[in-house]
MDTraj code that builds the backbone (N, CA, C; nanometers):
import mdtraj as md
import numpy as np

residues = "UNK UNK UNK UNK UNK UNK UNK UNK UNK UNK UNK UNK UNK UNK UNK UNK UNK UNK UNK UNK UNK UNK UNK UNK UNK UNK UNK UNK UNK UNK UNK UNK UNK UNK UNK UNK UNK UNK UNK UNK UNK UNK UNK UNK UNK UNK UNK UNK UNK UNK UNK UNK UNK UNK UNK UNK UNK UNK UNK UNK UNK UNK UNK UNK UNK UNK UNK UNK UNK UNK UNK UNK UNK UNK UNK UNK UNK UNK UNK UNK UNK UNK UNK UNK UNK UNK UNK UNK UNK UNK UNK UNK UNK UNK UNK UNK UNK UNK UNK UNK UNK UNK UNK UNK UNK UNK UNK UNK UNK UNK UNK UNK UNK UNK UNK UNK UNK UNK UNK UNK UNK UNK UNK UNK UNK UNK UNK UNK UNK UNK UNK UNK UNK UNK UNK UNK UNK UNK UNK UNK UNK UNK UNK UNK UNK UNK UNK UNK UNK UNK UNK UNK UNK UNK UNK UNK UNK UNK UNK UNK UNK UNK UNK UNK UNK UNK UNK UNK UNK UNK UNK UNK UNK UNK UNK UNK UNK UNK UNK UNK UNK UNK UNK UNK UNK UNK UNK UNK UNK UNK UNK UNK UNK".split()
xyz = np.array([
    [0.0856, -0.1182, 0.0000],
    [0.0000, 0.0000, 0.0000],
    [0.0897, 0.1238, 0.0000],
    [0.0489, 0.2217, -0.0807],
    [0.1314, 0.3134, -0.1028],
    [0.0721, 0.4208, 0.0020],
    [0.1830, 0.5362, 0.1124],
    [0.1470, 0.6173, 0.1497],
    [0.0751, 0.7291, 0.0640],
    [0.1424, 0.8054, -0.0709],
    [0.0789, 0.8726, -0.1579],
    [-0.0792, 0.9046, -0.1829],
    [-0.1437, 0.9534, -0.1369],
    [-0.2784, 0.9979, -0.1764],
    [-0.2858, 1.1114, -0.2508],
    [-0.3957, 1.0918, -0.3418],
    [-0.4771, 1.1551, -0.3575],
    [-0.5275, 1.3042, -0.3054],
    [-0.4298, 1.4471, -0.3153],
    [-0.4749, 1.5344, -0.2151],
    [-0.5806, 1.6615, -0.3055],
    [-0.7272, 1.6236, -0.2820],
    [-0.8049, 1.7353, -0.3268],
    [-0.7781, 1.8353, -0.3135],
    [-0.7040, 1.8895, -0.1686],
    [-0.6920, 2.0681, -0.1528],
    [-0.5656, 2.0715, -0.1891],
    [-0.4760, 2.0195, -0.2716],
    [-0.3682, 2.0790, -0.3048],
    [-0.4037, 2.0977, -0.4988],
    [-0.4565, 1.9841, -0.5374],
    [-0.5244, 2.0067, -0.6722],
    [-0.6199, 2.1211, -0.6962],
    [-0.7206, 2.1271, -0.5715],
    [-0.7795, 2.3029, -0.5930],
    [-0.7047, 2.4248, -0.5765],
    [-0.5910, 2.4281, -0.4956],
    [-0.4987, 2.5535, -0.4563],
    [-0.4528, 2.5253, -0.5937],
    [-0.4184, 2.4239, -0.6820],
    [-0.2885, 2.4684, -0.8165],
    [-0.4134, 2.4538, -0.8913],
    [-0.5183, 2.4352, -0.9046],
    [-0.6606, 2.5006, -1.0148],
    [-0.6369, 2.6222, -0.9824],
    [-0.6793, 2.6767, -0.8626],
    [-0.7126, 2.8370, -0.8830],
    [-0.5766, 2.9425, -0.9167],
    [-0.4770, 2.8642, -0.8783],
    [-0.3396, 2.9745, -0.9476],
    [-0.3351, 2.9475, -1.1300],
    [-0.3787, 2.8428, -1.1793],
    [-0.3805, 2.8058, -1.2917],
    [-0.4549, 2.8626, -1.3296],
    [-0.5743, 2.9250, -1.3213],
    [-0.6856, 2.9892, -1.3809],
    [-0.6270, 3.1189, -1.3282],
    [-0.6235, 3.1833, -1.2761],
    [-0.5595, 3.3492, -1.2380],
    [-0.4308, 3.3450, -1.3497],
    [-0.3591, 3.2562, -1.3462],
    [-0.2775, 3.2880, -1.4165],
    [-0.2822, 3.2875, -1.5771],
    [-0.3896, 3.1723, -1.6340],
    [-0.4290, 3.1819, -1.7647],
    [-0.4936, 3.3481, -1.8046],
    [-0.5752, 3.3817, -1.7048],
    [-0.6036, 3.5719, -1.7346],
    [-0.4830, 3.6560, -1.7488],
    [-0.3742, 3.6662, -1.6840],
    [-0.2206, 3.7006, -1.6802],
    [-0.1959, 3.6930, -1.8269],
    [-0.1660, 3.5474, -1.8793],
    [-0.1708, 3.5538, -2.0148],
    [-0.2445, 3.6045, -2.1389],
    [-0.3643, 3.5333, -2.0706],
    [-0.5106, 3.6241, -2.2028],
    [-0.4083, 3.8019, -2.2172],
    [-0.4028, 3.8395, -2.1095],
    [-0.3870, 3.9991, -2.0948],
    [-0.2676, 4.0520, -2.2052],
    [-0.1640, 3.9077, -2.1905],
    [-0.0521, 3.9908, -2.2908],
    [-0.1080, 3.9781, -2.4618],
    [-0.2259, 3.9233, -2.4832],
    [-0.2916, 3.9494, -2.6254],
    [-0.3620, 4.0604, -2.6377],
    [-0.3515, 4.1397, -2.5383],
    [-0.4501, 4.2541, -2.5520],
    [-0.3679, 4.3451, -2.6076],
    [-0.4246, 4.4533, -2.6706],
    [-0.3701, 4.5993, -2.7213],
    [-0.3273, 4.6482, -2.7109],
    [-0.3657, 4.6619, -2.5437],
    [-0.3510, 4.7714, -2.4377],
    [-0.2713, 4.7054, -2.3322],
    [-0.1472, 4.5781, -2.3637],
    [-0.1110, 4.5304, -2.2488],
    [0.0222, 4.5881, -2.2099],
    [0.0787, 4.6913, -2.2467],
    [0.1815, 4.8114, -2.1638],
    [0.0599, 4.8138, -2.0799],
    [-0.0549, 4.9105, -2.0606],
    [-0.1233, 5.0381, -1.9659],
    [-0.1939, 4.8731, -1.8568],
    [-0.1902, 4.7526, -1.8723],
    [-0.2516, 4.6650, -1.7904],
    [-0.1647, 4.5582, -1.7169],
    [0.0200, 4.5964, -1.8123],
    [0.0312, 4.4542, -1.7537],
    [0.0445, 4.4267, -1.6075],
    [0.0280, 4.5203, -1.5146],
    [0.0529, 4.5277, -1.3923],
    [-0.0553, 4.4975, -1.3088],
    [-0.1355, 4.5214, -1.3851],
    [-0.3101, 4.4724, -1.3045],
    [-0.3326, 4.4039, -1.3497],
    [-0.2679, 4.2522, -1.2474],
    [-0.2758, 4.1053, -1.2480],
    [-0.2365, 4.0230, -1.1427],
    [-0.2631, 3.9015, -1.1812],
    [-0.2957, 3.8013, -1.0708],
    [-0.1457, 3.7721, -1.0189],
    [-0.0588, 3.7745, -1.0018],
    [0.0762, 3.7188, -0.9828],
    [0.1038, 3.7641, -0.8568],
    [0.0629, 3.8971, -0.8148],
    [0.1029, 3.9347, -0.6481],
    [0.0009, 3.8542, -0.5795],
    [-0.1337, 3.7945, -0.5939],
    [-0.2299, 3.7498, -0.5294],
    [-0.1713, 3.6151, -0.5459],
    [-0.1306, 3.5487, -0.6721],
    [-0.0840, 3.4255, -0.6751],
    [0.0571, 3.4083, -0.5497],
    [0.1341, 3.5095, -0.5450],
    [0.2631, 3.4777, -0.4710],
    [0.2097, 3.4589, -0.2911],
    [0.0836, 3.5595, -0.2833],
    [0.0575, 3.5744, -0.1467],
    [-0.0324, 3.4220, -0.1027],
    [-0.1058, 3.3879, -0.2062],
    [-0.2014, 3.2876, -0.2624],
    [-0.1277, 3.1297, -0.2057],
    [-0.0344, 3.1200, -0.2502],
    [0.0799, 2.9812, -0.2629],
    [0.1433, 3.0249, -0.0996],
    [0.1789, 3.1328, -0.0634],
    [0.2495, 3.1380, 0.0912],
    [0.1519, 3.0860, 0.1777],
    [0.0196, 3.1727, 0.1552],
    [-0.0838, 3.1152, 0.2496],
    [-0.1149, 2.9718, 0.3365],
    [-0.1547, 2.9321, 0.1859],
    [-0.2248, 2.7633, 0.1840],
    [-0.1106, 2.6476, 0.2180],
    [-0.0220, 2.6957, 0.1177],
    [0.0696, 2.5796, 0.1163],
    [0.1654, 2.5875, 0.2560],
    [0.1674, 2.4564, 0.3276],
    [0.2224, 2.4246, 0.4474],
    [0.4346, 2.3863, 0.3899],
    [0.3633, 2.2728, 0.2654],
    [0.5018, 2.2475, 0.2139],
    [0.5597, 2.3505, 0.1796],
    [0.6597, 2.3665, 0.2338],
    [0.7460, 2.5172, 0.1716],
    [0.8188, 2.5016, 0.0076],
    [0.8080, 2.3989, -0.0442],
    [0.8165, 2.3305, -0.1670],
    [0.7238, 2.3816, -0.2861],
    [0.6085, 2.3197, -0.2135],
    [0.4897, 2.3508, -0.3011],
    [0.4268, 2.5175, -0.3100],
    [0.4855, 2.5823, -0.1681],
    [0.4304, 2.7285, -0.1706],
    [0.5613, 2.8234, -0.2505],
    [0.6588, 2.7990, -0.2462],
    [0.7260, 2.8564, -0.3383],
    [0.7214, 2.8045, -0.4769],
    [0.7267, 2.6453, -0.4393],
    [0.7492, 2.6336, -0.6301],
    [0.6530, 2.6420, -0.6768],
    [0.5034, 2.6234, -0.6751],
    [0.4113, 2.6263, -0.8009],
    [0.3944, 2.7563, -0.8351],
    [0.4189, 2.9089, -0.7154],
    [0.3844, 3.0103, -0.7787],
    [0.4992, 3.0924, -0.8692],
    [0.6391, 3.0063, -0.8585],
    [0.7393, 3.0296, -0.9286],
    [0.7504, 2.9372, -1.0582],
    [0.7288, 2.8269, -0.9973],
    [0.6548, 2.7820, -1.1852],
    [0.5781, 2.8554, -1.2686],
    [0.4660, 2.8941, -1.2065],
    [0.3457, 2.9242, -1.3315],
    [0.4135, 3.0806, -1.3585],
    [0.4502, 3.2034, -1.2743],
    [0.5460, 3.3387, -1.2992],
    [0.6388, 3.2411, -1.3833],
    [0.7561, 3.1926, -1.4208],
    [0.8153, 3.1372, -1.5128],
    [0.7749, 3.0971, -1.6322],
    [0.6509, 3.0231, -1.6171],
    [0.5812, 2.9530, -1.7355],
    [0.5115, 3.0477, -1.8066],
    [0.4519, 3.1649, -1.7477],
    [0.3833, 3.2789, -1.8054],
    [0.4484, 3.4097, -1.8352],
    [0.5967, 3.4081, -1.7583],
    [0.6627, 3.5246, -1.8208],
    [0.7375, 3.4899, -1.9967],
    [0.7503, 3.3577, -1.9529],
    [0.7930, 3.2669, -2.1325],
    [0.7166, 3.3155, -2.2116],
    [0.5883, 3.2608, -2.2186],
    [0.4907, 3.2260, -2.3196],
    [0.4986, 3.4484, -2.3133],
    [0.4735, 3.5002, -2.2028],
    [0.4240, 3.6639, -2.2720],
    [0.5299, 3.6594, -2.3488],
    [0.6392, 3.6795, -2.2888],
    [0.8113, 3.7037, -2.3599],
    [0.7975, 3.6398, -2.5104],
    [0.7767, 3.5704, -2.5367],
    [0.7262, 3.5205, -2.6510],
    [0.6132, 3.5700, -2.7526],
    [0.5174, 3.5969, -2.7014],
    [0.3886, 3.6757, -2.7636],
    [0.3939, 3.8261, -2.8280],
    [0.4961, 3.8886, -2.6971],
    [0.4972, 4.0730, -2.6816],
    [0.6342, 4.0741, -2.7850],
    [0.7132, 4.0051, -2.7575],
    [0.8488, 4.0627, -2.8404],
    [0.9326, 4.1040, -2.7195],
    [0.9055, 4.0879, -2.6308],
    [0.9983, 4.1227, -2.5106],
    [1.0688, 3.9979, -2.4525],
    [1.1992, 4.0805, -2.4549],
    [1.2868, 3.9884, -2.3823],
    [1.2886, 3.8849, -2.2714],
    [1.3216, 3.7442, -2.2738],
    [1.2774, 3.7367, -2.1286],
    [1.4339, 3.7431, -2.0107],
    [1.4957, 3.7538, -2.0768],
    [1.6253, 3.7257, -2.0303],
    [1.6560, 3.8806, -2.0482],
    [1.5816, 3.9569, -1.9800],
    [1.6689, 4.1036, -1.9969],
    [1.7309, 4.1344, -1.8424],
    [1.8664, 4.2829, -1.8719],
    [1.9198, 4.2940, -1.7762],
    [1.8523, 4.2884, -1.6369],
    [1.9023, 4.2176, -1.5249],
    [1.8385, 4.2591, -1.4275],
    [1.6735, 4.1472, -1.3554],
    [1.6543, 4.0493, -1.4631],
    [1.5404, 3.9955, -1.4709],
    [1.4918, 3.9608, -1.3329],
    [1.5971, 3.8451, -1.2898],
    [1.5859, 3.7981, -1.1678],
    [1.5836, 3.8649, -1.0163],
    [1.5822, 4.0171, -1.0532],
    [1.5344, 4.0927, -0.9317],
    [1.3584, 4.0447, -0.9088],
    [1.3149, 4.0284, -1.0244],
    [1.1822, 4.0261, -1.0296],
    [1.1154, 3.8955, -0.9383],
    [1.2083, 3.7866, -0.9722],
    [1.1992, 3.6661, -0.9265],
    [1.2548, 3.7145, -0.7584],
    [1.3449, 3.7574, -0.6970],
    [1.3729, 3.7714, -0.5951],
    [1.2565, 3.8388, -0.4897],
    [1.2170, 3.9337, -0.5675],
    [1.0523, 3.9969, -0.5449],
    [0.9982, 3.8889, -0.4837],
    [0.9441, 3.7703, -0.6121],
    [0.8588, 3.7193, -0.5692],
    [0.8587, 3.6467, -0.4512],
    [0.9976, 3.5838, -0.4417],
    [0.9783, 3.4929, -0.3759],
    [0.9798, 3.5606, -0.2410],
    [1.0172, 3.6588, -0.2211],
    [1.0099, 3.7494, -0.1038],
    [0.8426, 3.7485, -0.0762],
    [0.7473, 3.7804, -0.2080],
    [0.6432, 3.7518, -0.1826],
    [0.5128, 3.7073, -0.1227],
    [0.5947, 3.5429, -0.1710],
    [0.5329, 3.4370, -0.1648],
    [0.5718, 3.4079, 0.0277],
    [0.6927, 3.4864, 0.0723],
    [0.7260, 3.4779, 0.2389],
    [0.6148, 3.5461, 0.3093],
    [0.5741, 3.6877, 0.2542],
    [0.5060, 3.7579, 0.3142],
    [0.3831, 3.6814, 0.2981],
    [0.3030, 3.5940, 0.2694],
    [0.1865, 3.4900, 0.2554],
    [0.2108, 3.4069, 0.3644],
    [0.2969, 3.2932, 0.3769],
    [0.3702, 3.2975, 0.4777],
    [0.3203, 3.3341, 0.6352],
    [0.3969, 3.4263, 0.6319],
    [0.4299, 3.5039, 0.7839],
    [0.2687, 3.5598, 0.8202],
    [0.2493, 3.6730, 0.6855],
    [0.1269, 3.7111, 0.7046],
    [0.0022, 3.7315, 0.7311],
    [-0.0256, 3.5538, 0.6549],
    [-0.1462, 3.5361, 0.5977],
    [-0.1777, 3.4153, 0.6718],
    [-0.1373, 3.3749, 0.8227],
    [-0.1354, 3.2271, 0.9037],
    [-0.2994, 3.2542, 0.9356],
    [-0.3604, 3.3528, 0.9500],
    [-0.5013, 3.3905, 0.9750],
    [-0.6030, 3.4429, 0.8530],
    [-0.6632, 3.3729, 0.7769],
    [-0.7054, 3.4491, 0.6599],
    [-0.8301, 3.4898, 0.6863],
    [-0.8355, 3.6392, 0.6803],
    [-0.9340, 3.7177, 0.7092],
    [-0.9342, 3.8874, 0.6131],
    [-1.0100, 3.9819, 0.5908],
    [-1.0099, 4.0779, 0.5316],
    [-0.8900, 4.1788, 0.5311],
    [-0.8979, 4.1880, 0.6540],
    [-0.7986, 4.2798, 0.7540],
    [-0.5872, 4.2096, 0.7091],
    [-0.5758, 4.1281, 0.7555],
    [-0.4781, 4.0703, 0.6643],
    [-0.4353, 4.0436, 0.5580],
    [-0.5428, 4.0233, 0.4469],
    [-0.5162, 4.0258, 0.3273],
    [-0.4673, 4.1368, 0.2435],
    [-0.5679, 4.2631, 0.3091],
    [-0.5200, 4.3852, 0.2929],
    [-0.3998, 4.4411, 0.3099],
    [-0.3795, 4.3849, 0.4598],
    [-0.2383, 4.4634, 0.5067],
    [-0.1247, 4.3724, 0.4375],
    [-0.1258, 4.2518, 0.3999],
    [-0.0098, 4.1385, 0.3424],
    [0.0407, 4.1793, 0.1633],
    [-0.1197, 4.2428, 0.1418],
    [-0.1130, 4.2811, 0.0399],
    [-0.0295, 4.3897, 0.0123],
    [-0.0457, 4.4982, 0.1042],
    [0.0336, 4.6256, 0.0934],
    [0.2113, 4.6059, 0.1243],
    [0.2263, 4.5281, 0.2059],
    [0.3808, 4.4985, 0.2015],
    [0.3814, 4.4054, 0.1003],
    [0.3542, 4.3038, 0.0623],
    [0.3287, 4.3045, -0.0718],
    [0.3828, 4.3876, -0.1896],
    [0.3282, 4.4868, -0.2004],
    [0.3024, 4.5569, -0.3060],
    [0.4565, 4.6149, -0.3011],
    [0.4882, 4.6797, -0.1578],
    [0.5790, 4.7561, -0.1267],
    [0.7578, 4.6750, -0.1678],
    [0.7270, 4.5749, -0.1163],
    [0.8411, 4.4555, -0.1454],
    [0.8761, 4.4575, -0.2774],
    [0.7428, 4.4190, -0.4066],
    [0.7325, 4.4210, -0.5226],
    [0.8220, 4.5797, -0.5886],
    [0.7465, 4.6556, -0.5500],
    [0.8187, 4.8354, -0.5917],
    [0.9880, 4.8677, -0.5790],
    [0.9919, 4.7765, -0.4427],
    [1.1505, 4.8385, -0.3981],
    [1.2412, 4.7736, -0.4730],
    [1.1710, 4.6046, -0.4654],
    [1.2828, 4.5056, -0.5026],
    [1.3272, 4.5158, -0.6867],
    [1.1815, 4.4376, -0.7437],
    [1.1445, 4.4589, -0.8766],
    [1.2275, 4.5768, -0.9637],
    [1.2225, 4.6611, -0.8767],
    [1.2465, 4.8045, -0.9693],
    [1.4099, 4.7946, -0.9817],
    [1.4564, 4.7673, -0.8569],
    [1.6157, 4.7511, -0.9488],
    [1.6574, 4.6783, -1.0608],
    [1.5636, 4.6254, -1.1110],
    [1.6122, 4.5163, -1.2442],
    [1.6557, 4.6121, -1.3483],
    [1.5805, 4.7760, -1.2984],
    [1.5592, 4.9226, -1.4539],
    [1.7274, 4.8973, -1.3985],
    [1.7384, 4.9621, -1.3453],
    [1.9007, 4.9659, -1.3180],
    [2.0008, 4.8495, -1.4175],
    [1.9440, 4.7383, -1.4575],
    [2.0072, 4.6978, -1.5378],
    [1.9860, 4.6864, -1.7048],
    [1.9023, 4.7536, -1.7534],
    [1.8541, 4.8279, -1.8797],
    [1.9514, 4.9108, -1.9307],
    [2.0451, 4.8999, -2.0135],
    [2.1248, 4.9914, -2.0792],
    [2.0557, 5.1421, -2.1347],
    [2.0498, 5.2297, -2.0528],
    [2.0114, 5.3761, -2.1430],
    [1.8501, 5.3653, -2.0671],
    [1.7875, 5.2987, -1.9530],
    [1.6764, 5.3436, -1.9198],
    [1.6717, 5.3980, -1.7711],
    [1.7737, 5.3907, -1.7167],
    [1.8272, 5.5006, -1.5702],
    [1.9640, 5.4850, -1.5586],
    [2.0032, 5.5377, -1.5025],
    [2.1374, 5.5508, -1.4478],
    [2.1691, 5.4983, -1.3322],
    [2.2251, 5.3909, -1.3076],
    [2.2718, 5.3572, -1.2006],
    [2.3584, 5.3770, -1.1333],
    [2.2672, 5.4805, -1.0386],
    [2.2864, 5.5262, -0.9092],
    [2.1733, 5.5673, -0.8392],
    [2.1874, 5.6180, -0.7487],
    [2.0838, 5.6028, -0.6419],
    [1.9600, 5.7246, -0.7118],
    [1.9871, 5.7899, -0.7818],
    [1.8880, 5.9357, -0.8368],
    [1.8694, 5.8378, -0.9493],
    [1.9015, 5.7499, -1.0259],
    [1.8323, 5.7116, -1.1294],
    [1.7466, 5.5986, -1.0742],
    [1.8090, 5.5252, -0.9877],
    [1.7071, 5.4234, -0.9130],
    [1.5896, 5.5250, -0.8006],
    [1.5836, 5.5913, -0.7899],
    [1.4545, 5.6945, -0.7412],
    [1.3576, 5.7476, -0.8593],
    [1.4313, 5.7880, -0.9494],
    [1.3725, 5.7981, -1.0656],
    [1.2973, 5.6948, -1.1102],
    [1.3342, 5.5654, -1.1114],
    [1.2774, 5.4665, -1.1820],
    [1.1394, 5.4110, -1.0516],
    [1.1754, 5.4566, -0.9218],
    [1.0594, 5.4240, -0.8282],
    [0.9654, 5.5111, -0.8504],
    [0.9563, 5.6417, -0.8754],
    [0.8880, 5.7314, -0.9124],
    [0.8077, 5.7392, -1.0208],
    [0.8670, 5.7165, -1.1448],
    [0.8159, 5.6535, -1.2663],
    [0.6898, 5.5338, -1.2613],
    [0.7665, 5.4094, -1.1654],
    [0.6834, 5.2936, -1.1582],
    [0.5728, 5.3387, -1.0978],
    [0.5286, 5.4427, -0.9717],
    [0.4020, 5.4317, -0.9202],
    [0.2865, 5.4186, -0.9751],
    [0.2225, 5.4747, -1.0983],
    [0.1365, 5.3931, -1.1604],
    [0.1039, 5.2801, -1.2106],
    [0.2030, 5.2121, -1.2212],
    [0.2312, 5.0646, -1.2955],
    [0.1763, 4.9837, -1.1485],
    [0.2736, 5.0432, -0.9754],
    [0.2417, 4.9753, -0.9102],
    [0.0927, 5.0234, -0.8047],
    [-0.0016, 5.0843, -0.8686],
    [-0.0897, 5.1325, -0.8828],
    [-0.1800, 5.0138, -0.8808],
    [-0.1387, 5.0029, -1.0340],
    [-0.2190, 4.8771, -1.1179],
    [-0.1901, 4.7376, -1.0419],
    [-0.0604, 4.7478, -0.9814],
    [-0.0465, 4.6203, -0.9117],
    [-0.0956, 4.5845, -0.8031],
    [-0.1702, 4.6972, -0.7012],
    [-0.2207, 4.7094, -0.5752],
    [-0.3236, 4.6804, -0.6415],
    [-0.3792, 4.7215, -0.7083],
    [-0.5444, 4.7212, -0.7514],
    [-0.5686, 4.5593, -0.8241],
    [-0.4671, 4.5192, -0.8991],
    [-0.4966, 4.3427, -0.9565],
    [-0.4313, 4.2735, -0.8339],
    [-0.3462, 4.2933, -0.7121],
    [-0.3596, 4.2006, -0.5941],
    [-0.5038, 4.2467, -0.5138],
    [-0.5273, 4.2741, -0.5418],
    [-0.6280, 4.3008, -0.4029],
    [-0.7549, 4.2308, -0.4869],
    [-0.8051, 4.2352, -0.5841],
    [-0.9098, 4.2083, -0.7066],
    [-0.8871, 4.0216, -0.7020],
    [-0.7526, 4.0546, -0.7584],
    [-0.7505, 3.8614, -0.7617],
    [-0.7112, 3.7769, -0.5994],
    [-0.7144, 3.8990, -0.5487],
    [-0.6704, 3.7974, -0.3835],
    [-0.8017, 3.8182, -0.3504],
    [-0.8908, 3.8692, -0.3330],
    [-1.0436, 3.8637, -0.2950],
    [-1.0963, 3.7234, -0.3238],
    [-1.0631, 3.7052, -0.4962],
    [-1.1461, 3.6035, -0.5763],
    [-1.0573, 3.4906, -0.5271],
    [-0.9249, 3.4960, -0.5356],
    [-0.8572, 3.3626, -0.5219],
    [-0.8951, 3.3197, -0.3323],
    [-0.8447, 3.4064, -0.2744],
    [-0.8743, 3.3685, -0.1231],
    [-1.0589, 3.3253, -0.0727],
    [-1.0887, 3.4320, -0.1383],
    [-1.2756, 3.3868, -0.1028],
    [-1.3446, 3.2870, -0.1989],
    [-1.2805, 3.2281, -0.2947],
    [-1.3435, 3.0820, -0.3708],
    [-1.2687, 2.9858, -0.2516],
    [-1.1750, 2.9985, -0.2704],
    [-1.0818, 2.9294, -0.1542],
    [-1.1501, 2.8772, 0.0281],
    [-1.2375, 2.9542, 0.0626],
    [-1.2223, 2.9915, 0.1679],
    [-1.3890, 2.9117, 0.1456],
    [-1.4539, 3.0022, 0.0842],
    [-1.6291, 2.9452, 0.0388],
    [-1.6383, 2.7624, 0.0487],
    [-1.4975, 2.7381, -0.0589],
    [-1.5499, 2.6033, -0.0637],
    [-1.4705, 2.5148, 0.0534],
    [-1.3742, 2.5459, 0.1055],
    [-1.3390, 2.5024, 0.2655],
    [-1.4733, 2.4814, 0.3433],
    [-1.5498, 2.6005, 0.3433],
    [-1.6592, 2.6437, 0.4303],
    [-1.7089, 2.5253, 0.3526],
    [-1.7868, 2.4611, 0.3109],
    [-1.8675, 2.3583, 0.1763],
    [-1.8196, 2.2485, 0.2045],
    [-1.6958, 2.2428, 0.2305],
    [-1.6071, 2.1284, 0.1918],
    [-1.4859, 2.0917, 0.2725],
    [-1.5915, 2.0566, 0.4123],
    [-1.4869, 2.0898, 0.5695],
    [-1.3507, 2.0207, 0.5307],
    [-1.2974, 1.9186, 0.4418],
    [-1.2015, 1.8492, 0.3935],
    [-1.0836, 1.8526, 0.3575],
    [-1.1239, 2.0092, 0.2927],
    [-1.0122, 2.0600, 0.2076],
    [-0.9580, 2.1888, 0.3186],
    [-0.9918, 2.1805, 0.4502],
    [-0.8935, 2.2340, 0.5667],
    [-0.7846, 2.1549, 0.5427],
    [-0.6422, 2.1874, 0.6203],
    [-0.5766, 2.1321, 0.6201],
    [-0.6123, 2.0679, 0.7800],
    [-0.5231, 1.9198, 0.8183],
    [-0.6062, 1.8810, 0.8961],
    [-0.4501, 1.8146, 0.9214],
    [-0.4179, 1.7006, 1.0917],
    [-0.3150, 1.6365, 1.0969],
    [-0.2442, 1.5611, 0.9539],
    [-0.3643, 1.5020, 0.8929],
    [-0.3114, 1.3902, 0.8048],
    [-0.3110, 1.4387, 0.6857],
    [-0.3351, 1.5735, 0.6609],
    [-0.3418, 1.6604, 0.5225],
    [-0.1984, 1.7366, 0.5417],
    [-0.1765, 1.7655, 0.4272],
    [-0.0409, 1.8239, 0.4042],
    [-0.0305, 1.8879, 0.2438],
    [-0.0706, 1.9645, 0.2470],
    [-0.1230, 2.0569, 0.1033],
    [0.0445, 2.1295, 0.0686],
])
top = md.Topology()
chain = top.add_chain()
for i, resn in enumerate(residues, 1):
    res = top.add_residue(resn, chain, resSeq=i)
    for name in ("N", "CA", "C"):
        top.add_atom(name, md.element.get_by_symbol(name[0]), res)
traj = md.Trajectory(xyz[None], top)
């Protein structure tokens, strides 16, 4: 007999990052995906995966898989680089992220989501943004061109407060609804999501 089961609430936690993240993608076919790409699911996904997931395996890697798997396929679609200077600040972001879910989010309720969200956001701005610093000819690196480039970003991370908070509502409260439905998919002694 094999220990291995069958775990429903870890197959619904990687459904609902899989579907947030297929919209992520839809978005880089749009027109208008400079003025949107920031209002999206990926800060809700990073906070999303810290939350739920107990395995520190599964809460970092699936939301660093699917950010990997979906920065490809845009990088591919847009004409943008994916390997540009600086990239992996972005990734350092996240996974900083996916901590603040984590630490944050051991109580999931309104009031936390909000506030996890905003350091969140803040983590995302400080960290993220040094990657401009490695852009040949788009700041100057030093400390007035890296202010510059934080200054610049506030609308972008605008858009990013406003698509974490939008997709952490939907991802945490489907989440949470069908727990409530589906006393099972708690995590429980013999569960391990």
């Amino acid at each position: 007999m094999s220990d291995s089961k069958f775990n429903p609430r870890t197959a619904i936690l990687l459904l609902i990052i899989v579907l947030v993240s297929i919209i992520r993608v839809a978005a880089a076919l749009s027109d208008n995906f400079k003025e949107i790409a920031n209002f999206s699911g990926v800060g809700a996904i990073a906070l999303f995966g810290g939350a739920y997931f107990s395995n520190n395996i599964k809460a970092f890697g699936f939301p660093l898989l699917i950010l990997l798997l979906s920065d490809i396929f845009i990088s591919q679609i847009s004409g943008y680089g994916f390997f540009y200077g600086g990239w992996y600040w972005i990734y350092i972001a996240f996974i900083l992220m996916v901590f603040v879910g984590k630490v944050m989010l051991t109580k999931i309720n309104v009031q936390n989501l909000v506030l996890s969200t905003i350091v969140m956001v803040l983590i995302h701005w400080i960290v993220s943004d040094i990657s401009a610093m490695y852009i040949p000819g788009l700041y100057e690196p030093t400390l007035a061109g890296y202010w510059a480039c934080l200054v610049a970003a506030i609308p972008y991370e605008l858009n990013f407060v406003y698509g974490s908070l939008i997709y952490g509502v939907l991802m945490f409260g489907s989440f949470e609804l069908l727990k409530a439905k589906y006393p099972y998919l708690s995590l429980s002694r013999n569960t391990v999501a």
